[in-house]
C-alpha positions, 0 to 999 in steps of 0.5 A, spaced: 500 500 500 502 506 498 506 508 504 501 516 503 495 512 503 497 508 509 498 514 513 490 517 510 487 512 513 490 512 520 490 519 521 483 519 518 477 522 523 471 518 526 467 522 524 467 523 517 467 517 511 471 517 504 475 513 500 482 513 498 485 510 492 493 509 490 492 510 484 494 502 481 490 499 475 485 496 481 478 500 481 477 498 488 477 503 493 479 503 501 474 505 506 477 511 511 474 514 517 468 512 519 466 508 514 472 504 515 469 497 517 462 499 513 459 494 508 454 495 502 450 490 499 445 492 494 438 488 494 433 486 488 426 487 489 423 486 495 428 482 497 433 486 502 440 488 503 444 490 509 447 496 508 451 500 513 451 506 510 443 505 511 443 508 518 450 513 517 450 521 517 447 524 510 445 518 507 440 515 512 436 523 511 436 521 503 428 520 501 423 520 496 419 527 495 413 529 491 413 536 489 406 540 487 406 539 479 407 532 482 415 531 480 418 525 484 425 526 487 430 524 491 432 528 497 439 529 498 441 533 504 446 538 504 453 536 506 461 538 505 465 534 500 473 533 500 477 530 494 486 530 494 488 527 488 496 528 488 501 522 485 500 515 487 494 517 492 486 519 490 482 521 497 474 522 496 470 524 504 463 527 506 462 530 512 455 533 515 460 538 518 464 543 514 471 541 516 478 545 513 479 543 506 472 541 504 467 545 501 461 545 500 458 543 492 455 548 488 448 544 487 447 546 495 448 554 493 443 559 492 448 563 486 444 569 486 444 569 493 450 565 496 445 562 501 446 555 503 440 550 500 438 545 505 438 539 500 438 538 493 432 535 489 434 530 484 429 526 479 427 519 482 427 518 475 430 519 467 426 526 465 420 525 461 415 530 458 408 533 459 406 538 454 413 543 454 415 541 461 420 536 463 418 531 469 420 526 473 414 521 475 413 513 474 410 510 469 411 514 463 418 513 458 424 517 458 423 523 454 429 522 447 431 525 441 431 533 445 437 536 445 441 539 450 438 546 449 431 544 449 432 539 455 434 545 457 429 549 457 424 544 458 426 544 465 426 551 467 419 552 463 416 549 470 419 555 474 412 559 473 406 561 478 411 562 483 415 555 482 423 557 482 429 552 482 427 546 476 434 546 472 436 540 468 442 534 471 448 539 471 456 537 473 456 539 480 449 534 481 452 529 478 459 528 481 456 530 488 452 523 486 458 520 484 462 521 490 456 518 495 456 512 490 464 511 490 464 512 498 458 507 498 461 501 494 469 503 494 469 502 487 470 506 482 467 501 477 459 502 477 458 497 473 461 491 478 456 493 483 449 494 479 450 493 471 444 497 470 440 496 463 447 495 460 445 489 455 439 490 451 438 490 444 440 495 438 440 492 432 436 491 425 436 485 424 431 484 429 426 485 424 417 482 424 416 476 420 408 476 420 404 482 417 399 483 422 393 489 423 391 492 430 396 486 435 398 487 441 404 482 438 411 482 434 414 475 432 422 473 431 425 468 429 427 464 436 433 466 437 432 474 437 426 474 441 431 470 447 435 476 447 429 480 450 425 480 457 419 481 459 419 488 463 423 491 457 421 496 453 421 496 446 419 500 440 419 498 433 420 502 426 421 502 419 429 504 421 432 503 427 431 507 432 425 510 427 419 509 431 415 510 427 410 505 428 412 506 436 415 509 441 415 506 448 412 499 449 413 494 456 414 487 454 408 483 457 409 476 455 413 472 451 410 466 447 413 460 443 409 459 437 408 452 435 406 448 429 409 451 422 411 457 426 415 453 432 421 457 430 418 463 431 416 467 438 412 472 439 413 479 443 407 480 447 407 488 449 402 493 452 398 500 450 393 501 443 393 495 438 398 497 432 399 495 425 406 491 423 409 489 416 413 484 416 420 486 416 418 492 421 425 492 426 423 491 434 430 494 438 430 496 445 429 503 448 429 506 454 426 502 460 420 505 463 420 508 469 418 505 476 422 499 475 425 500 481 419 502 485 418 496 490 426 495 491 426 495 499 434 496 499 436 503 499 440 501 492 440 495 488 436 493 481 430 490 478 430 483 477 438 482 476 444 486 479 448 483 474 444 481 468 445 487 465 438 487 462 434 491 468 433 498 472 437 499 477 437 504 482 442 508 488 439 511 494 432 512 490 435 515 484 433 510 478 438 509 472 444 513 474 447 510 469 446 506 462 438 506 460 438 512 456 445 517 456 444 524 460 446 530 458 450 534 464 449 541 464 454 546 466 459 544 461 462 546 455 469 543 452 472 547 446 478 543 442 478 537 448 479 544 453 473 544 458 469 551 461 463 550 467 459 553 470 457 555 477 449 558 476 445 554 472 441 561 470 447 562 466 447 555 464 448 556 454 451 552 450 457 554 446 459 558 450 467 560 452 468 566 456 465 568 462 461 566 466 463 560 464 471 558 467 477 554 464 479 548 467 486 548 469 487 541 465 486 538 457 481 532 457 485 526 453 486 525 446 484 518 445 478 515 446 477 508 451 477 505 457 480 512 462 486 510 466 486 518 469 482 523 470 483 531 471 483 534 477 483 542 477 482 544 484 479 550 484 473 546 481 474 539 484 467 537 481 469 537 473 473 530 473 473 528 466 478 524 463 485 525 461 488 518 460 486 512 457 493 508 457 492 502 460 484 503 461 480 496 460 472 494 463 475 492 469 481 496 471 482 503 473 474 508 471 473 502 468 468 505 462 470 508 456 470 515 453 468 518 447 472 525 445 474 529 439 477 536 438 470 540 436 466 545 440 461 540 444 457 538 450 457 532 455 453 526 456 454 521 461 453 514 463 450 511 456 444 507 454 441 500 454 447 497 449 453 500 452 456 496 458 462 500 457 461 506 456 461 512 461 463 519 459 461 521 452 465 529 450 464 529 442 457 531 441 455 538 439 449 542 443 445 539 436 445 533 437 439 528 438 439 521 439 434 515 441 438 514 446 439 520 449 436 523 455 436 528 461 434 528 468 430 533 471 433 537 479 430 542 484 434 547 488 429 550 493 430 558 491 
């Protein structure tokens, strides 16, 4: 053990729980502080799972709310972050207390005030839409195919009659999430602990074999249909990713067919009865949201953690990884150089200069499994990747990275088919896809 590392985990206080890393290709962390003997397990369903982290500080605050428009969040309370990162050894803590080194996340600060929030709201589920408003509510499909500027303002057209606060998913959310998860599962391999809706299907050659009128079934050959589970969401198109017979449909049952159709299976979906042409192409698309609903277990999965074909769900908030891409607000990169944002009234596009700020470091040159990640610490919250070298599923990050030289934004976590990817930085503000999606968040202003 790096002899740094070492001395960290003596001299760590009783009070405050973290994780160190010595930097080595193993993504596995080590338990400092008050979480040093503390174990995580993650439940399936109804089934429960010891976690110790269930009666600590902060985390046993956490909690589901339900707003006046009748979004659904998790309630994430106020607390104070501290990250080291110098050669050999990376240090991540929580403390419920403001300590010396340690500094309180941007999501917990009112930026036109300078107020401290009590708590951040962040979506239970991937963003959906109602009219023009972005929502967080179980039952309804993840919301695709907007860019970052329309989710952008799909979010802040809840802020009317009286209503503040309502932004998309930004950089200081999302890596204050990431810190609890790695302090929880002292790893920096998401995917190890819950593979999330990681392997679903995406392919046309997954096409209908019958023509049929107002069905509620598709039928595949055998084989393809077994790539499919009940639960799953499906759509169908003329292309893939088209949707153009439909968008968003749960898998209810899968039939064998027998007699002179013994090779093929129908899919047996939900909703309006449609028409399907043969050769129509079935893929799948981002689970409904709800999976995760019953899950006893303060995180853990819907049917699998480790299938990759299900929901999964960390301290209430359902699909923080795969299922659908995220867009992350607050970041704009120029040439691999990256610029945040602190307010998220001031959150554009395309933006390079003030009030957005340069980060100290470059992100890296290379696409694959990152091996590093930048460290500015005037902004310890934008860690993106510097380094592939070496990088693999299961060494360092642990999941890939997607980069180019223009001007784009970020997107982070990956959809259904990707069970490795992780941080995607070379999409322009434009960009659109059937799997790409957003998460909506409240700051009591």
């Amino acid at each position: 053990m790096n002899p740094t590392v070492k001395k960290l985990i003596l001299n760590s206080k009783s009070d405050v729980m973290g994780v160190a890393w010595d930097k080595t290709e193993s993504p596995s962390l080590i338990r400092t502080g008050a979480s040093k003997n503390f174990v995580a397990n993650v439940g399936v369903d109804a089934i429960p799972a010891y976690n110790s982290f269930d009666t600590a500080k902060i985390f046993s605050q956490i909690h589901t709310v339900t707003d006046t428009l009748g979004n659904i969040f998790s309630r994430i309370p106020k607390h104070y972050q501290r990250k080291i990162d110098l050669a050999g050894y990376k240090l991540w803590e929580v403390s419920e207390k403001h300590r010396a080194g340690f500094y309180l996340p941007e999501c917990f600060i009112n930026q036109a005030t300078g107020q401290e929030l009590p708590y951040i709201d962040v979506g239970r589920y991937p963003a959906s839409m109602v009219g023009t408003k972005l929502q967080s509510v179980s039952g309804a499909y993840p919301v695709i195919s907007k860019n970052i500027v329309q989710m952008r303002t799909a979010a802040q057209a809840n802020n009317v009659d009286g209503l503040s606060g309502y932004q998309q998913l930004d950089v200081h959310t999302l890596d204050m999430i990431l810190t609890l998860y790695y302090i929880v599962f002292a790893t920096l391999n998401y995917r190890s602990v819950m593979a999330g809706y990681s392997n679903g299907q995406y392919t046309a050659t997954h096409v209908a074999i019958k023509t049929e009128n107002a069905v509620n079934r598709i039928v595949l050959a055998n084989a393809f249909a077994a790539l499919y589970e009940v639960d799953q969401a499906i759509s169908v198109g003329t292309s893939l990713g088209g949707n153009q017979v439909f968008y968003g449909r749960t898998i209810t049952a899968k039939n064998a067919l027998s007699g002179d159709d013994a090779a093929y299976t129908e899919l047996v979906f939900d909703g309006a009865a449609v028409n399907i042409a043969a050769g129509n192409i079935v893929y799948n698309t981002g689970y409904k949201n709800g999976a995760t609903d019953n899950l006893v277990a303060s995180s853990g999965s819907h049917i699998s953690n480790t299938s990759g074909k299900h929901s999964m769900s960390f301290c209430g908030v359902e699909n923080l990884f795969n299922n659908v891409w995220q867009f992350v607000d607050g970041i704009n990169i120029n040439a691999r150089q990256t610029w945040v944002c602190k307010n998220a009234v001031d959150y554009a596009s395309n933006v390079f200069a003030s009030p957005y700020e340069q980060l100290s470091y470059i992100n890296g040159a290379a696409d694959g499994y990152i091996s590093a990640m930048g460290f500015d610490i005037t902004h310890p919250y934008a860690t993106l990747p510097t380094s592939v070298t070496g990088g693999a599923s299961n060494k360092f990050y642990s999941g890939y990275y997607y980069q180019s030289t223009g001007m784009y934004i970020a997107r982070f976590g990956g959809r259904w088919t990707d069970a490795a990817n992780l941080w995607g930085l070379r999409s322009g503000a434009s960009s659109t896809g059937v799997g790409i999606g957003g998460r909506l968040l409240k700051k009591p202003l």
